[in-house]
CHARMM-style PDB file with segment names, atoms N, HN, CA, C and O in Angstrom:
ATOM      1  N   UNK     1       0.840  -1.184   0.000  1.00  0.00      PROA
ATOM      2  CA  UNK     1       0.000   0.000   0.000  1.00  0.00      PROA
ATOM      3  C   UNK     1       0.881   1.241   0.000  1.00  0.00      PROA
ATOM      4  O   UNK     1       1.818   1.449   0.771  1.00  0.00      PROA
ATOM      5  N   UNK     2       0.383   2.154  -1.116  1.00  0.00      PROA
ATOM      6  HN  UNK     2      -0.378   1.985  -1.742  1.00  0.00      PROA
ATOM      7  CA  UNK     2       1.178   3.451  -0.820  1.00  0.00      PROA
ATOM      8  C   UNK     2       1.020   4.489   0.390  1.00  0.00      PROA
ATOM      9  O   UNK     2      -0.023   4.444   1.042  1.00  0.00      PROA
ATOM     10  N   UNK     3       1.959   5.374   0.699  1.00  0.00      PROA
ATOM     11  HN  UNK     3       2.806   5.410   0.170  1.00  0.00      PROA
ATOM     12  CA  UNK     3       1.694   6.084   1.457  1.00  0.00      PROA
ATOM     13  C   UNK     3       1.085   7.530   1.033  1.00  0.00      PROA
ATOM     14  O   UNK     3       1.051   7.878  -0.148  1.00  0.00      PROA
ATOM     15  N   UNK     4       0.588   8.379   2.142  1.00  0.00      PROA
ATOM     16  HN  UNK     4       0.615   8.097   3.101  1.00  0.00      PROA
ATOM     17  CA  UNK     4      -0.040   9.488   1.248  1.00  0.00      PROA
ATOM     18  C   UNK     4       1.146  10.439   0.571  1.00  0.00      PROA
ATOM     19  O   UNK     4       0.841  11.154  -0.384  1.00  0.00      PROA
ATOM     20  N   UNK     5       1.966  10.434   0.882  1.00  0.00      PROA
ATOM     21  HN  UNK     5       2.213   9.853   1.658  1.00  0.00      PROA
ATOM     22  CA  UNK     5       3.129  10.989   0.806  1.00  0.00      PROA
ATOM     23  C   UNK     5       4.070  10.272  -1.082  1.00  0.00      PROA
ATOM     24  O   UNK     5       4.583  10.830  -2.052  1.00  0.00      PROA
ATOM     25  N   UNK     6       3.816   8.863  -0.672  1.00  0.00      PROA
ATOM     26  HN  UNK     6       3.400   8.410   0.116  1.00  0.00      PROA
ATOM     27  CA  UNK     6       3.917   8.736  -2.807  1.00  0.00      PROA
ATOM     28  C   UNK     6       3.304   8.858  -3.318  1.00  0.00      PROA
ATOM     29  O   UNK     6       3.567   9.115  -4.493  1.00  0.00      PROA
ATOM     30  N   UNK     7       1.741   8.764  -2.802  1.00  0.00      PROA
ATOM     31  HN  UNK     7       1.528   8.556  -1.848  1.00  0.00      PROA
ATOM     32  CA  UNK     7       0.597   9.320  -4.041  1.00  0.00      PROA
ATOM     33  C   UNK     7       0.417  10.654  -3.982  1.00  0.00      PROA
ATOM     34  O   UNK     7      -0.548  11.025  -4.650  1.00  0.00      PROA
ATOM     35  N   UNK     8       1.146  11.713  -3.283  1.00  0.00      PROA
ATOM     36  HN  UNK     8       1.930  11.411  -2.741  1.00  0.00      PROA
ATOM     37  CA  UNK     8       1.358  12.619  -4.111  1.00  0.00      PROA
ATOM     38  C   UNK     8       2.725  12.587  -4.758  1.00  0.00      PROA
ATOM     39  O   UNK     8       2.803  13.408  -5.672  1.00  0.00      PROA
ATOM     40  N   UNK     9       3.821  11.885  -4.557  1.00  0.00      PROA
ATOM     41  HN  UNK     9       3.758  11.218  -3.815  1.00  0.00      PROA
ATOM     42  CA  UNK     9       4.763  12.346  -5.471  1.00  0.00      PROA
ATOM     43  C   UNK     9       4.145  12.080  -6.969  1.00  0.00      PROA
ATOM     44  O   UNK     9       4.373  12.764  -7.967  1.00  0.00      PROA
ATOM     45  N   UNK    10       3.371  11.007  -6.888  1.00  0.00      PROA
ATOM     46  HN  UNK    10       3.186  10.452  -6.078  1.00  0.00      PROA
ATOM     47  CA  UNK    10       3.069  10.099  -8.059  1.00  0.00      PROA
ATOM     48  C   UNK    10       2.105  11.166  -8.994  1.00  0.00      PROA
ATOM     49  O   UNK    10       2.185  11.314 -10.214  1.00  0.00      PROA
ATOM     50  N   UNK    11       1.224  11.826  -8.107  1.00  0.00      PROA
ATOM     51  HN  UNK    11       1.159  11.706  -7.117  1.00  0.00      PROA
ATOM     52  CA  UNK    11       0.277  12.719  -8.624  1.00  0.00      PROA
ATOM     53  C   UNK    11       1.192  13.785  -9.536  1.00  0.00      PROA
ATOM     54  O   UNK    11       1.070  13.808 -10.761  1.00  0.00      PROA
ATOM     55  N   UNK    12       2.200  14.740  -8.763  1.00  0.00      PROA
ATOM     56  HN  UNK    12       2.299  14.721  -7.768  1.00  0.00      PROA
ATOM     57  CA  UNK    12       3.151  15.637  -9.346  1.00  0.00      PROA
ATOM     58  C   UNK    12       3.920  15.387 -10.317  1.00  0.00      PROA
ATOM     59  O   UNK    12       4.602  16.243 -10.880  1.00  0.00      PROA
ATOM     60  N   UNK    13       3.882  13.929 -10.674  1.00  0.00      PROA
ATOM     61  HN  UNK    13       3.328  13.233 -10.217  1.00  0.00      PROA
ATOM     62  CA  UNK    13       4.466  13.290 -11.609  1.00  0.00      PROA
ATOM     63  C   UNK    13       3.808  13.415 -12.941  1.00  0.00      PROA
ATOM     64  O   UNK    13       4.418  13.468 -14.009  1.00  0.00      PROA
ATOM     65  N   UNK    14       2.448  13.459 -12.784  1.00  0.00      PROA
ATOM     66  HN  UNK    14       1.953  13.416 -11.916  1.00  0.00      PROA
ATOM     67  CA  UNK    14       1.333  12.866 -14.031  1.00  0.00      PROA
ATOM     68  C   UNK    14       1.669  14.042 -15.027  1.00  0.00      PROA
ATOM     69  O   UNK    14       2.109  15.163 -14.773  1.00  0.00      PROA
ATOM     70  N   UNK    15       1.256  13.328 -16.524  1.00  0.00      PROA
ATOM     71  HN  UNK    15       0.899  12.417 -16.730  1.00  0.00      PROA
ATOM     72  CA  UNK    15       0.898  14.621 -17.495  1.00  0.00      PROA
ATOM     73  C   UNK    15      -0.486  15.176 -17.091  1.00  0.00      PROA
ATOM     74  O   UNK    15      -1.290  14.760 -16.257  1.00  0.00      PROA
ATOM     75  N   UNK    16      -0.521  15.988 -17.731  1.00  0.00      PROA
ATOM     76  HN  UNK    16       0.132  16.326 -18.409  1.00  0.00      PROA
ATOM     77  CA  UNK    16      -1.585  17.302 -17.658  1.00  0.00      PROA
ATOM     78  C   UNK    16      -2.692  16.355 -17.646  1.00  0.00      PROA
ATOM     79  O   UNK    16      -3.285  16.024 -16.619  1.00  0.00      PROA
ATOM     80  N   UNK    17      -3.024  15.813 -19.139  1.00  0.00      PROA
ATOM     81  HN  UNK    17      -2.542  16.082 -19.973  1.00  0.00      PROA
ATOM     82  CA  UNK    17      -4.332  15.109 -19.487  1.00  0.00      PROA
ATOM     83  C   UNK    17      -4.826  13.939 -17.921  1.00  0.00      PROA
ATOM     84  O   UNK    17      -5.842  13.782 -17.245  1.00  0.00      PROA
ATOM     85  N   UNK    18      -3.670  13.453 -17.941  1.00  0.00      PROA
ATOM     86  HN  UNK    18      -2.844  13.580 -18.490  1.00  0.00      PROA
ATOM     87  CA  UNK    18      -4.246  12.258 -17.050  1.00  0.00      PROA
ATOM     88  C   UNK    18      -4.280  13.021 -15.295  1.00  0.00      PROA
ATOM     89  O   UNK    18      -4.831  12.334 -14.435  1.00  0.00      PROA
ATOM     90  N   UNK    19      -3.620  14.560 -14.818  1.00  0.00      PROA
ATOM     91  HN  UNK    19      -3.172  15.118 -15.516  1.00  0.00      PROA
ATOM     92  CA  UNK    19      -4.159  14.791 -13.999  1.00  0.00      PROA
ATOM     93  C   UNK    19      -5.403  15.355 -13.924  1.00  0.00      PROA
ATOM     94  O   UNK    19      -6.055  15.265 -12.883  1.00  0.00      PROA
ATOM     95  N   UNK    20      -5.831  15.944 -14.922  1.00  0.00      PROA
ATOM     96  HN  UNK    20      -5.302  16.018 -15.766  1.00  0.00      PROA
ATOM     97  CA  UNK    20      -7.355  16.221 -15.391  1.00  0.00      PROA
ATOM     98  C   UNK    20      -8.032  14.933 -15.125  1.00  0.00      PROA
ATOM     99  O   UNK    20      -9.040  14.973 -14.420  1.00  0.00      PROA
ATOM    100  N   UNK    21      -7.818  14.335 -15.367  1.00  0.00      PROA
ATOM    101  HN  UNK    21      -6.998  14.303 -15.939  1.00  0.00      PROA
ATOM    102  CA  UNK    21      -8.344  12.314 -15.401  1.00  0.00      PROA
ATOM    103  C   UNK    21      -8.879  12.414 -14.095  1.00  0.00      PROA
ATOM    104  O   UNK    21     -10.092  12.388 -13.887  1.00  0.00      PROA
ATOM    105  N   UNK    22      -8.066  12.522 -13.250  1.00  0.00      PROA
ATOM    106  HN  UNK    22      -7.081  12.544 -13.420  1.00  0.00      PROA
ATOM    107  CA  UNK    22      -7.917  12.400 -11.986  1.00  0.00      PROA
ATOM    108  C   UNK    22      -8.792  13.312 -10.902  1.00  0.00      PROA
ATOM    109  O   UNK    22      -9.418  12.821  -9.962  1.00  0.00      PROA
ATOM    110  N   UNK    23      -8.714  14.784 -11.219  1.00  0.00      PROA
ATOM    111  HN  UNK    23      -8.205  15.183 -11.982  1.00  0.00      PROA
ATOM    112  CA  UNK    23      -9.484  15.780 -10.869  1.00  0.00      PROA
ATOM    113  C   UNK    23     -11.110  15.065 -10.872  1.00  0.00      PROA
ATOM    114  O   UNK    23     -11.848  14.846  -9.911  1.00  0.00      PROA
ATOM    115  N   UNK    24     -11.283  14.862 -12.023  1.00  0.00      PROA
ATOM    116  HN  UNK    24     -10.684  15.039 -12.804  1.00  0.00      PROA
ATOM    117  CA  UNK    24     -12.661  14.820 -12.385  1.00  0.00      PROA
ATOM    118  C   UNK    24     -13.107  13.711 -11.652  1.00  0.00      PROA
ATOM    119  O   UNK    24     -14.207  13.803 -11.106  1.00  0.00      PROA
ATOM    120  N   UNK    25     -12.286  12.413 -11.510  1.00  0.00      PROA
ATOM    121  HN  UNK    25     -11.393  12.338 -11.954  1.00  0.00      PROA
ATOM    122  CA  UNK    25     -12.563  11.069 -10.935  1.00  0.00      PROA
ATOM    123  C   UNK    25     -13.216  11.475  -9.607  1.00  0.00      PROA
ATOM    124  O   UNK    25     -14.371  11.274  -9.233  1.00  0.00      PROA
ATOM    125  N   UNK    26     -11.927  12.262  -8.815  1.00  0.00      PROA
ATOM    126  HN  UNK    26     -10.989  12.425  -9.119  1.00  0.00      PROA
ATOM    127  CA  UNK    26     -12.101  12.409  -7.440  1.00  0.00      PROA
ATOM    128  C   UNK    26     -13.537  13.525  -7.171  1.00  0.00      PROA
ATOM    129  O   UNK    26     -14.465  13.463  -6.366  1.00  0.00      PROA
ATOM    130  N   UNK    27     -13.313  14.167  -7.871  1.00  0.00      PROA
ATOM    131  HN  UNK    27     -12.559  14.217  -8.526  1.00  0.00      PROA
ATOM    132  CA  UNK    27     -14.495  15.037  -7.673  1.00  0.00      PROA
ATOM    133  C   UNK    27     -16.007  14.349  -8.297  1.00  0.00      PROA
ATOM    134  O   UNK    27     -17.029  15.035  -8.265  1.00  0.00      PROA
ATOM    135  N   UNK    28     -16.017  13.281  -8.722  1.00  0.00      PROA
ATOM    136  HN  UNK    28     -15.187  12.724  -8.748  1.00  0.00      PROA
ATOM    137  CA  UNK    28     -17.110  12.410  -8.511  1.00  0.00      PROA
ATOM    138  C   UNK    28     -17.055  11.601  -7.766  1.00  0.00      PROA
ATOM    139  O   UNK    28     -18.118  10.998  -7.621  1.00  0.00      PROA
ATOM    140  N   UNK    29     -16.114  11.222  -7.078  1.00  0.00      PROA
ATOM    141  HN  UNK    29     -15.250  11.712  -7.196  1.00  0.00      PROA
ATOM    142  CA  UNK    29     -16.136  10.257  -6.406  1.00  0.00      PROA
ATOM    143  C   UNK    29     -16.363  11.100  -4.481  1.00  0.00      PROA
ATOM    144  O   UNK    29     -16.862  10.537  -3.507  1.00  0.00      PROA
ATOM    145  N   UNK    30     -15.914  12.217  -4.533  1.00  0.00      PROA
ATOM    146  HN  UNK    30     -15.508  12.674  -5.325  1.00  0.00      PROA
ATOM    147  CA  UNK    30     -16.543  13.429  -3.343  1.00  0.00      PROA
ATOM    148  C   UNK    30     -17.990  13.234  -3.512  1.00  0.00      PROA
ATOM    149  O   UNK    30     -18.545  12.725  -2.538  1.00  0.00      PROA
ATOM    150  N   UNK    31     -18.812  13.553  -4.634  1.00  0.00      PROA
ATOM    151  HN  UNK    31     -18.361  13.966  -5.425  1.00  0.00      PROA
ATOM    152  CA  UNK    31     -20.069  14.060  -5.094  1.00  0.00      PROA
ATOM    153  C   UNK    31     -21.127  12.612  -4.395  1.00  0.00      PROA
ATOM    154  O   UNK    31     -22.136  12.692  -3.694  1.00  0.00      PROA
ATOM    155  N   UNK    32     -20.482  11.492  -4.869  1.00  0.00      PROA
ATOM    156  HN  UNK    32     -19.662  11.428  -5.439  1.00  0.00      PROA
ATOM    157  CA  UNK    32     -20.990  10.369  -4.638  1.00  0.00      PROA
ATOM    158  C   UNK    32     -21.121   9.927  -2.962  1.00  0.00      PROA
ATOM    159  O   UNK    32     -22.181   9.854  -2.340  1.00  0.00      PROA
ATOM    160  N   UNK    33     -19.770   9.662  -2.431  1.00  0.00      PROA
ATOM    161  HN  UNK    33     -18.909   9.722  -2.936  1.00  0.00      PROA
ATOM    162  CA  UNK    33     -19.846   9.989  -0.764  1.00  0.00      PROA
ATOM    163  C   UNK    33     -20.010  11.060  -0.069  1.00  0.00      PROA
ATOM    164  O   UNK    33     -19.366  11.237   0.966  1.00  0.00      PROA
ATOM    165  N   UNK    34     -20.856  11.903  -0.506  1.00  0.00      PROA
ATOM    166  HN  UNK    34     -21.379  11.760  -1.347  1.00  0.00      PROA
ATOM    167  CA  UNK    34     -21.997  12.941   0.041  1.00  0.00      PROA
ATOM    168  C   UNK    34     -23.178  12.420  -0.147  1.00  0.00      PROA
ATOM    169  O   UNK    34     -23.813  11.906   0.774  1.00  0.00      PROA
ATOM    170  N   UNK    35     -23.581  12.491  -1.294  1.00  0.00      PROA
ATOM    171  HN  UNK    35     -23.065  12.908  -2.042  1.00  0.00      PROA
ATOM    172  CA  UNK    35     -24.977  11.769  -1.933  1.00  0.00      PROA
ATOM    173  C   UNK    35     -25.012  10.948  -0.963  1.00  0.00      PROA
ATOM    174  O   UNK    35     -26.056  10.970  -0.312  1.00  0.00      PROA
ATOM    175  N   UNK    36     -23.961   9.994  -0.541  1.00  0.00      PROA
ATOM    176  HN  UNK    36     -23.113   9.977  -1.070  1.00  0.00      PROA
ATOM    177  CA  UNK    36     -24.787   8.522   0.324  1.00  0.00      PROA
ATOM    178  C   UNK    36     -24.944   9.321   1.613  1.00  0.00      PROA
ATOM    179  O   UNK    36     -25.828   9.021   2.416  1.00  0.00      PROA
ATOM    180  N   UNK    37     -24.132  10.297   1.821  1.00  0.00      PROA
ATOM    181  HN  UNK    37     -23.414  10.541   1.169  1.00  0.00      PROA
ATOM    182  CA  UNK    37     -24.094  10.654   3.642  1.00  0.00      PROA
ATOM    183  C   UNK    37     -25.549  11.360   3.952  1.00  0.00      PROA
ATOM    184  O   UNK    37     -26.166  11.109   4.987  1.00  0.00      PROA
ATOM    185  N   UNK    38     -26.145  12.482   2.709  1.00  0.00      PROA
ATOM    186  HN  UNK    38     -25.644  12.685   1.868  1.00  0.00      PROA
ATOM    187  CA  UNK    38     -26.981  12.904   2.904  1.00  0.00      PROA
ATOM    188  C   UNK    38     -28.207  12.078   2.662  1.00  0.00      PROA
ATOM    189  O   UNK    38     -29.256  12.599   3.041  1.00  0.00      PROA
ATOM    190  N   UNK    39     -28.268  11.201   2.252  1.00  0.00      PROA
ATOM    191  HN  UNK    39     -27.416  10.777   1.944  1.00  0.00      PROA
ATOM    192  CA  UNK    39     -29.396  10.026   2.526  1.00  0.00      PROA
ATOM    193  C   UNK    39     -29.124   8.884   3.719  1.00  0.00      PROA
ATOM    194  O   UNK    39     -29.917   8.099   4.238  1.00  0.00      PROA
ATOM    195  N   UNK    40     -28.078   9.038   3.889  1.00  0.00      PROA
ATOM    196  HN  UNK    40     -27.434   9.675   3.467  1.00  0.00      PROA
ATOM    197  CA  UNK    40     -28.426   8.281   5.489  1.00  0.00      PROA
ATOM    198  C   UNK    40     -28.635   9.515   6.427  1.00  0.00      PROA
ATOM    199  O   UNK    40     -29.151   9.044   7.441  1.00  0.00      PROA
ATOM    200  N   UNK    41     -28.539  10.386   6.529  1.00  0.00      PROA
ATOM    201  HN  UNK    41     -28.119  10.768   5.706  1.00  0.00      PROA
ATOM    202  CA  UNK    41     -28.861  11.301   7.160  1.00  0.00      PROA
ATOM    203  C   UNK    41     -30.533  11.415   7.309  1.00  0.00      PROA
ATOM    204  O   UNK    41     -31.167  11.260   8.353  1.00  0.00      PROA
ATOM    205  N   UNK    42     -31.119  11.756   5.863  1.00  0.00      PROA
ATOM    206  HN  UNK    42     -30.604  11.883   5.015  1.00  0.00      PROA
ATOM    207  CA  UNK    42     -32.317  11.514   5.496  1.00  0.00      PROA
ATOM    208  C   UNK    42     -33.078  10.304   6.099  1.00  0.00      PROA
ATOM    209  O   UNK    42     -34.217  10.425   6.550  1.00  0.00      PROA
ATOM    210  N   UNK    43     -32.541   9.381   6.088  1.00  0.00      PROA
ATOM    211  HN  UNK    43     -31.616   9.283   5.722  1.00  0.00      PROA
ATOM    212  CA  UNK    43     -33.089   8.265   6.481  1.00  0.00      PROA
ATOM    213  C   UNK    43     -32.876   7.899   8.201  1.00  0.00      PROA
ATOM    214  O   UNK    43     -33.532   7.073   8.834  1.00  0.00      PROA
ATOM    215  N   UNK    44     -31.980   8.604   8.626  1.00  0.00      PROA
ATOM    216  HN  UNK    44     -31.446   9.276   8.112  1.00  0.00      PROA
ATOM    217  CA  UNK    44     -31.785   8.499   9.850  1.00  0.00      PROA
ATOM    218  C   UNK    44     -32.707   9.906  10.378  1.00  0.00      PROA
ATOM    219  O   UNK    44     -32.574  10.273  11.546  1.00  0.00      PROA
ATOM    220  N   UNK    45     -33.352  10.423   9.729  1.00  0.00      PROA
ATOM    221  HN  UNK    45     -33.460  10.125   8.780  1.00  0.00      PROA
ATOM    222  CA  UNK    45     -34.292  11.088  10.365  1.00  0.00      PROA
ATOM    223  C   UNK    45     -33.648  12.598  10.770  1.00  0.00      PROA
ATOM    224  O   UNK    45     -34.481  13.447  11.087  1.00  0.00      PROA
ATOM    225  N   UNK    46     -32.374  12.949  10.779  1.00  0.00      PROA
ATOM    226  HN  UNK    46     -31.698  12.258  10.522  1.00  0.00      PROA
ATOM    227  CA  UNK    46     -31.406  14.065  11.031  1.00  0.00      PROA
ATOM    228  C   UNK    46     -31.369  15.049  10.281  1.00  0.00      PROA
ATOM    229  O   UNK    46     -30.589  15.988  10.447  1.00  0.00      PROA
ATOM    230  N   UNK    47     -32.247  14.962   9.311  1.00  0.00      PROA
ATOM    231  HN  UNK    47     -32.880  14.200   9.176  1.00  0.00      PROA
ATOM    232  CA  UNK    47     -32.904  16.532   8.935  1.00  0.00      PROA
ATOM    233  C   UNK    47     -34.368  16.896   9.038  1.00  0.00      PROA
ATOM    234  O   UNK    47     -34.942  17.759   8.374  1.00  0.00      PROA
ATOM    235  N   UNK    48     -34.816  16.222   9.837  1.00  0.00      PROA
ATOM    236  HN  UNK    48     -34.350  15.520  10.377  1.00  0.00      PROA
ATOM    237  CA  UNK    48     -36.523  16.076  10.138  1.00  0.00      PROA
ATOM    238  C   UNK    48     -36.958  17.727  10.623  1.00  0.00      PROA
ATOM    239  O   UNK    48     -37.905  18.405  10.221  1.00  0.00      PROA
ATOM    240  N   UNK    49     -35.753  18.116  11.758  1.00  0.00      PROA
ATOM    241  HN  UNK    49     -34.985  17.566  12.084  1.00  0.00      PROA
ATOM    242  CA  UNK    49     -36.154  19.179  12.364  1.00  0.00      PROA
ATOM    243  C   UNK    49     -35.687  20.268  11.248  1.00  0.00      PROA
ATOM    244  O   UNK    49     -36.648  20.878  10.779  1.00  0.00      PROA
ATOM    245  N   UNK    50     -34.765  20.542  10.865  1.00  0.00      PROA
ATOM    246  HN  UNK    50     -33.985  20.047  11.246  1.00  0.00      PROA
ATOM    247  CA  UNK    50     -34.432  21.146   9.599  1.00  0.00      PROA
ATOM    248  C   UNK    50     -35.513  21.486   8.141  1.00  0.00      PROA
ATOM    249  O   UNK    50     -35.568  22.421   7.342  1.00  0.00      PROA
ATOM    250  N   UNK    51     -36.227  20.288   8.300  1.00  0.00      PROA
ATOM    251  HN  UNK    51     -36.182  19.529   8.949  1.00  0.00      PROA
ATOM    252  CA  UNK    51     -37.205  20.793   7.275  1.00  0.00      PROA
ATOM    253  C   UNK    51     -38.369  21.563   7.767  1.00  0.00      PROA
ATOM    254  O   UNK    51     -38.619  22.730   7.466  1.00  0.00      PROA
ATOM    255  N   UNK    52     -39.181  20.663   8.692  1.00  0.00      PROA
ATOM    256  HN  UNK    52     -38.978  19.714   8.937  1.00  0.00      PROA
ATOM    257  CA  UNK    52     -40.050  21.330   9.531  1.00  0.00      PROA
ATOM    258  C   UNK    52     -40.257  22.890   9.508  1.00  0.00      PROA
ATOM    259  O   UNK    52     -41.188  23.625   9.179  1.00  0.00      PROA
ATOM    260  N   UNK    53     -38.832  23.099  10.060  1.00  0.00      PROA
ATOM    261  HN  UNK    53     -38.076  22.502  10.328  1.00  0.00      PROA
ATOM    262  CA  UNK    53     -38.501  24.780  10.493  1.00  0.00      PROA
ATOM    263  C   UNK    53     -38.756  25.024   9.412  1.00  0.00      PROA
ATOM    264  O   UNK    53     -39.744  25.743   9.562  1.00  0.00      PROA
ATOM    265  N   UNK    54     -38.475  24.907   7.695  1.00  0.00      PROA
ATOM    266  HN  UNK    54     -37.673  24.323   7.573  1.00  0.00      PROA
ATOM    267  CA  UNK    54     -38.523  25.677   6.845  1.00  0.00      PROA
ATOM    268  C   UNK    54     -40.003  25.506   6.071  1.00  0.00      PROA
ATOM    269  O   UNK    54     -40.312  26.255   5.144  1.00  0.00      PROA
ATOM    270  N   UNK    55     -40.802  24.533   6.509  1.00  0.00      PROA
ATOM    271  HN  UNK    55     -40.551  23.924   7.262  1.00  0.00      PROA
ATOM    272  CA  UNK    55     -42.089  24.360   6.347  1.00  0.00      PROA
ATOM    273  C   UNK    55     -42.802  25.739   6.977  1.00  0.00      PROA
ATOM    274  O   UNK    55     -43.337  26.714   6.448  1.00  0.00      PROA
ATOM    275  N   UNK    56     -42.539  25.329   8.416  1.00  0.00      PROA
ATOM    276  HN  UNK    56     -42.105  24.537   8.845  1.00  0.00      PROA
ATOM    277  CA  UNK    56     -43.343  26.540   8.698  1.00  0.00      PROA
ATOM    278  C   UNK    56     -43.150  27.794   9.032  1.00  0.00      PROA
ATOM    279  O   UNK    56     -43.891  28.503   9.712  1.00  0.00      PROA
ATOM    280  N   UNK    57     -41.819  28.144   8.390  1.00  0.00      PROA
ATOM    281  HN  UNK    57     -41.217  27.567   7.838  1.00  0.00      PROA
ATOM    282  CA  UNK    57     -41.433  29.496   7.675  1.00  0.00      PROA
ATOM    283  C   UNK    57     -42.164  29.863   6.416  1.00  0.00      PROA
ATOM    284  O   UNK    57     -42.674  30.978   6.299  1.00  0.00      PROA
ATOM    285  N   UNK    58     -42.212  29.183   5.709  1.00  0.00      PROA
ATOM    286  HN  UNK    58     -41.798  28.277   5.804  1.00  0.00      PROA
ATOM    287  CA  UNK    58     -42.969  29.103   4.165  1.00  0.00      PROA
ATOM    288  C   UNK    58     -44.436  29.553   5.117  1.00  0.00      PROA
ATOM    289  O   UNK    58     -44.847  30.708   5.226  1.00  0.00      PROA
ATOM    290  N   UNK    59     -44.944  28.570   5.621  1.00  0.00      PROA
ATOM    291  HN  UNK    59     -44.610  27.632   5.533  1.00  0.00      PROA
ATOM    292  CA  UNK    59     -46.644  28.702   5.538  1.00  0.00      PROA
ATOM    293  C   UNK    59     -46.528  30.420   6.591  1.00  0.00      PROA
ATOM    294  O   UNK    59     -47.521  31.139   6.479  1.00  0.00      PROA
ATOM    295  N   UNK    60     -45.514  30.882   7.396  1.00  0.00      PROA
ATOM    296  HN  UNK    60     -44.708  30.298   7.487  1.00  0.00      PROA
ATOM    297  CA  UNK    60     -45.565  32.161   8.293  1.00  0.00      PROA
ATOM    298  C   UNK    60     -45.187  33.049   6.967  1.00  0.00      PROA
ATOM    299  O   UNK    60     -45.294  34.267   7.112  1.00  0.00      PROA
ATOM    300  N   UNK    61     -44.887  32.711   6.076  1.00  0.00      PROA
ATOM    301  HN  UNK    61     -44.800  31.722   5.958  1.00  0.00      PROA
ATOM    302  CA  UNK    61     -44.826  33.987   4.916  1.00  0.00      PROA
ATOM    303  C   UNK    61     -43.492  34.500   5.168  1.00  0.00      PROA
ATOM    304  O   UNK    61     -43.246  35.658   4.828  1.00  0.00      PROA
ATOM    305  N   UNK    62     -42.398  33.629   5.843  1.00  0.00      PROA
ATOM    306  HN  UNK    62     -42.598  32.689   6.119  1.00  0.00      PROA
ATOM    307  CA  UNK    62     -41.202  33.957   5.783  1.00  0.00      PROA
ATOM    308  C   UNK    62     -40.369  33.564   4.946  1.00  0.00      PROA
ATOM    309  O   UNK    62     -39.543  32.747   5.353  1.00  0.00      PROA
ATOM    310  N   UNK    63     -40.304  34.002   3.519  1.00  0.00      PROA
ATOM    311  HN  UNK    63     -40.976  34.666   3.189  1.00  0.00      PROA
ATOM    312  CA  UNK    63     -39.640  33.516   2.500  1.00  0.00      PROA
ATOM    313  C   UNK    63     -39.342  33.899   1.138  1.00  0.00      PROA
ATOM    314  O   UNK    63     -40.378  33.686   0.509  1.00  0.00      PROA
ATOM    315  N   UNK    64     -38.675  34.243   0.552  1.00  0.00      PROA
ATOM    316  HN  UNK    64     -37.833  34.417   1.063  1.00  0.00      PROA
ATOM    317  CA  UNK    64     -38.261  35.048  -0.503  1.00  0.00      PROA
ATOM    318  C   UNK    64     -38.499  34.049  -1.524  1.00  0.00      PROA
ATOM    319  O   UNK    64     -38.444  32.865  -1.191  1.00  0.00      PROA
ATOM    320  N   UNK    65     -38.820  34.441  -3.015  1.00  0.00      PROA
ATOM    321  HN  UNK    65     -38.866  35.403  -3.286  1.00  0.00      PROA
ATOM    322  CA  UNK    65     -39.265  34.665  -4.333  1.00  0.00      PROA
ATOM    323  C   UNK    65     -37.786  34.237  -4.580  1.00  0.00      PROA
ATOM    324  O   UNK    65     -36.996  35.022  -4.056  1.00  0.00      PROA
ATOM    325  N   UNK    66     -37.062  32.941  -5.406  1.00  0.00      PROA
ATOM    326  HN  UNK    66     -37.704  32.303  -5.832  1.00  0.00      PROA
ATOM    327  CA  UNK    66     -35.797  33.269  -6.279  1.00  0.00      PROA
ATOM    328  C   UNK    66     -36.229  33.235  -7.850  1.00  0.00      PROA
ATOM    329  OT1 UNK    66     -35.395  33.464  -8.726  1.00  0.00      PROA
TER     330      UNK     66
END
C-alpha cells in the first residue's frame, strides 16, 4: 500500500491530461460519498427538524421569491 506521501509524489508526476483524469474522478467520487451521507442522514431522520422549520417558515410567509 502506498503512502499518502507517494501518491502525491506520483500525482506531481502525471501529465496534464491524465491529472485532469484524476481531478474529475475524485471530484465524482466526493459528489458520490456525500450523496450517500446525505441520505443516510435523510433516512436516519437528522434533517426532520431542519425541514419542519422551513415548512413553517414558508406557511408564516417567511420567504423570498428566487
Amino acid at each position: 500500500m502506498s503512502t499518502l506521501v507517494e501518491i502525491e509524489a506520483a500525482i506531481e508526476r502525471l501529465p496534464r491530461n491524465d491529472f485532469q483524469q484524476l481531478r474529475e474522478w475524485i471530484a465524482e467520487r466526493d459528489h458520490e460519498q456525500w450523496d450517500q451521507q446525505l441520505e443516510a442522514d435523510v433516512a436516519a431522520g437528522r434533517l426532520d427538524q431542519f425541514a419542519q422549520e422551513a415548512i413553517e417558515d414558508f406557511q408564516a410567509g417567511r420567504f423570498k421569491d428566487l
